[in-house]
C-alpha angles and dihedrals in degrees: 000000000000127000121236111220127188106253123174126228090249097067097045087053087054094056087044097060094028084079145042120248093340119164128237097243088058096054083043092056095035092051090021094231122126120292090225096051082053086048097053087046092056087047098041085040092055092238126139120267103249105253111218119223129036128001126237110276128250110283097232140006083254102064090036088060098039089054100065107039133074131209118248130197112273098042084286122149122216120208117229113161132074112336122193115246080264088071080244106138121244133200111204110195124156115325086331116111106180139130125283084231088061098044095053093052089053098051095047099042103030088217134087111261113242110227127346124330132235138178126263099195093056097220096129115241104018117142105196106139095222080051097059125083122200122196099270085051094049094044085055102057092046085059094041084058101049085061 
């Protein structure tokens, strides 16, 4: 059985705004009040009521893919985000399923990559989009070296 403490208003308030979309059952556990006292704070206080399930998704590709990657020295990009049993990195957005490497490419280049993509700077993993070649890419440069 839980244990109802006097909290004031102030401090729920507090909980409410120390963290992002939190619920109210979650300010009323963690300062063991009643979840309908947190929840007349958040109305009387003007704030949104916390909505349960799935967050709105990312705007754009862009920021789908930005947010789950970190710079790295040397212009390198490290993938943090959802990876395929493979260990390959995926970028989910919208209805689209496809590989950080591709979407990187796309972003960079504003054009479908033709084939399949490597890495010009070699360091295994990175997903910077100036660092991907795709075939036609590839093909040009061994043209541009039989000269």
């Amino acid at each position: 059985m839980s244990t109802i403490v006097e909290v004031s208003d102030e401090q729920i308030l507090r909980a409410l705004l120390d963290e992002e979309d939190v619920s109210n059952r979650a300010v009323a556990a963690r300062l063991g009040c009643k979840y309908r006292r947190v929840e007349e704070v958040r109305k009387r206080a003007g704030l949104p009521a916390f909505v349960r399930g799935r967050r709105a998704a990312y705007a754009s590709l862009q920021e789908a893919f930005s947010s789950q990657v970190e710079p790295v020295e040397g212009g390198h990009l490290r993938w943090k985000g959802p990876r395929e049993k493979s260990g390959t990195p995926v970028v989910r957005w919208r209805s689209l399923l496809d590989t950080a490497y591709r979407v990187a490419f796309r972003l960079h280049y504003k054009r479908e990559p033709v084939g399949n993509l490597t890495r010009s700077c070699g360091i295994p993993g990175c997903v910077a989009g100036e660092h991907q070649q795709d075939r036609t890419m590839r093909e040009a440069q061994t043209a541009g070296g039989d000269s």
